[in-house]
C-alpha positions, 0 to 999 in steps of 0.5 A: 497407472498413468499413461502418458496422455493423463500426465499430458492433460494434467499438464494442460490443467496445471499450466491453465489454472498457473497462468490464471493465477499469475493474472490475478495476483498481477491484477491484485499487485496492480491494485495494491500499488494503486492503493499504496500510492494513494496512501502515501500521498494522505499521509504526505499530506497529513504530516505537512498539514500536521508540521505547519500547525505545530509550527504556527502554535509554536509560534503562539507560545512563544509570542505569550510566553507559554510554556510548551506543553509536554506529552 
């Protein structure tokens, strides 16, 4: 059976490896926010480059009298 200084130094383990894993998933929330942001601003990027070239070749089209092409 358990006595009391047993629970007590089980305690102290748990309560240890507890706040070592709130560091660590903090540390891996901090990383994926970083990563998040980063991606959000290629695909930004990627989508306005995208719009303006659509844009421009829509412009061709109509200047020759192309039919847009259909996908």
């Amino acid at each position: 059976m358990l006595t009391k200084t047993d629970l007590s130094q089980i305690s102290k383990i748990v309560n240890t490896s507890e706040k070592r894993l709130d560091f660590k998933i903090d540390k891996l929330d901090k990383k994926i926010n970083k990563i998040d942001k980063k991606l959000d601003y290629i695909i930004n990027f990627l989508d306005r480059d995208y719009l303006k070239l659509l844009h421009r070749v829509e412009v061709i089209e109509e200047h020759l009298h192309i039919k847009p092409a259909s996908f």
